[in-house]
C-alpha positions, 0 to 999 in steps of 0.5 A, a space after each residue: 703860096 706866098 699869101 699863106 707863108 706870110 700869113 702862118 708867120 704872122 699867126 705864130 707871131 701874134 699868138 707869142 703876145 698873149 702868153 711868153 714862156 717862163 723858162 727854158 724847157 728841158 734838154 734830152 741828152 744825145 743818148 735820148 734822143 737816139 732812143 727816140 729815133 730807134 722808138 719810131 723805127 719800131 718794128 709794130 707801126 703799121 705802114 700807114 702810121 709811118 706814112 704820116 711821120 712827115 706831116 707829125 714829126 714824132 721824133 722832133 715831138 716827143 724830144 721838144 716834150 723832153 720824153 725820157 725812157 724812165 719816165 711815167 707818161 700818160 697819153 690823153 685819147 690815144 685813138 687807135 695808137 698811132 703815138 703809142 706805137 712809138 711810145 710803148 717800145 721807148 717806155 717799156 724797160 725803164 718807164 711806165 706808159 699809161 693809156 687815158 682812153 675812152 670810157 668803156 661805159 660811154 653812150 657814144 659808138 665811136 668811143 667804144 668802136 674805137 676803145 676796142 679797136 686799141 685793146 685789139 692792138 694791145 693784145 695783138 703784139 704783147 711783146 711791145 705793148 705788154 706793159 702799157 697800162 690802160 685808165 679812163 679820161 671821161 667828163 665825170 669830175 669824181 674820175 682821176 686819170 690816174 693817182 694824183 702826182 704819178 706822171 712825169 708827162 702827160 702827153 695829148 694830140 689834137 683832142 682839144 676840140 673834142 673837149 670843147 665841143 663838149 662845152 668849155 667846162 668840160 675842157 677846163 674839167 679835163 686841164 684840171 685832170 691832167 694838171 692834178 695827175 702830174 708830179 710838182 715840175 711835171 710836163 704837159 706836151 700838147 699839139 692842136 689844130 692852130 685857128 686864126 687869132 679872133 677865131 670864135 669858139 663855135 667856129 673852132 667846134 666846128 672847124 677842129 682848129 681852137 686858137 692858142 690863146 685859148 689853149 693858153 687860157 685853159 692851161 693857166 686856168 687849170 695851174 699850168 705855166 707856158 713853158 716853151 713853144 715849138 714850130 715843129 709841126 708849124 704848117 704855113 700852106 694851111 690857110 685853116 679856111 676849108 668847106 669840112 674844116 681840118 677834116 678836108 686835109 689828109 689824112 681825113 680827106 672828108 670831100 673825097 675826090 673834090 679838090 683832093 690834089 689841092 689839099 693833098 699838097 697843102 697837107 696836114 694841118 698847120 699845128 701848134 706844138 706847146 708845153 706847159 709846166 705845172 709849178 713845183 
């Protein structure tokens, strides 16, 4: 145990030398914050989705991304909304959440299983999710999220990986999608799987954990600033070496019975929490 602390310590350490944050970020004012804690109460999420609340930290989360009530987000492959569920009720009166989902032309099953499976949750509660609006992330170049300069924040959870087993143009294609689609001085909040400083990018593909260098790289690439880091979803007990890779943690727990109490108390993995700003 002691191993793993000192080695997540030393990763967190080592990744700041490759990129020093510009400014200070954001502060929510009092007021937010509770309107962020209230969000999370929200009556719609489902049991199993507040069950993860200890190993996601949705409150501490979406205050590090600064998430005002007025605001215009957009929220990259939201899956079936386990974020939504918190953001839809927090942006509803004042602001504007707009869903990038899947393409529901794409050739891919899973995409459209779970697209719909979304839409099915949208419709279900219309008096919290009436005003969510729904677009398309896909890998055509000619696409845009949404119009150009629109969104305060955009906002994507441990979907790099998806991107880069796509190959490493198709992530740089999607950070240049979400740098255009945000306004001069807008956020960029993101959370990933953390892999081992050295990590090579197939292992990456194939583990789920991408390092922050690279996310880093791909951010600057596109325009973005390194604005601040969070330890918020900093998990030490995650060696991040594991026979199915991340998908051998909760809540996937791919090996089934095997070893299943020792990856039940590691937990979900250990997660780089990053913001980024696009210049104005």
């Amino acid at each position: 145990m002691l191993k793993n602390m000192i080695g997540g310590a030393l990763l967190l350490v080592a990744g700041l030398v490759h990129a020093q944050p510009t400014a200070m970020p954001p502060r929510l004012e009092p007021q937010q914050q509770e309107m962020i804690r209230e969000a999370v109460g929200s009556h719609v999420r489902t049991i199993s989705n507040v069950m993860r609340d200890a190993g996601r930290n949705p409150a501490q989360t979406l205050g590090f991304f600064a998430v005002e009530p007025q605001h215009t987000v957009i929220e990259i492959w939201p899956g079936e909304g386990w974020y939504t569920e918190i953001l839809a009720p927090l942006l509803r009166e004042e602001g504007k959440l707009i869903a990038a989902h899947f393409d529901p032309e794409s050739q891919v099953d899973y995409f459209r299983n779970s697209l719909e499976k979304y839409q099915d949750k949208l419709a279900d509660s219309p008096e919290v999710y009436d005003q969510v609006e729904l677009s398309v992330l896909n890998y055509d170049p000619d696409l845009p999220i949404a119009p150009p300069g629109s969104a305060d924040r955009v906002l994507t959870f441990r979907n790099v990986h998806n991107w880069l087993s796509q190959g490493r143009e198709e992530a740089e294609l999607v950070f240049a999608k979400m740098h255009a689609v945000l306004k001069p001085g807008g956020l960029l909040g993101l959370v990933e799987h953390r892999a081992r400083i050295g990590t090579d990018l197939e292992t990456m593909v194939s583990s789920g954990y991408v390092t922050e260098e690279l996310i880093v790289e791909l951010a600057e690439q596109a325009g973005f600033e390194l604005l601040s880091r969070s330890p918020v979803n900093q998990n030490s007990q995650d060696s991040t070496d594991h026979p199915e890779g991340v998908w051998t943690l909760p809540p996937t727990l791919r090996l089934g019975d095997e070893n299943r109490a020792q990856y039940l108390a590691v937990g979900e993995s250990d997660r780089m929490t990053l913001l980024f700003i696009k210049p104005e």
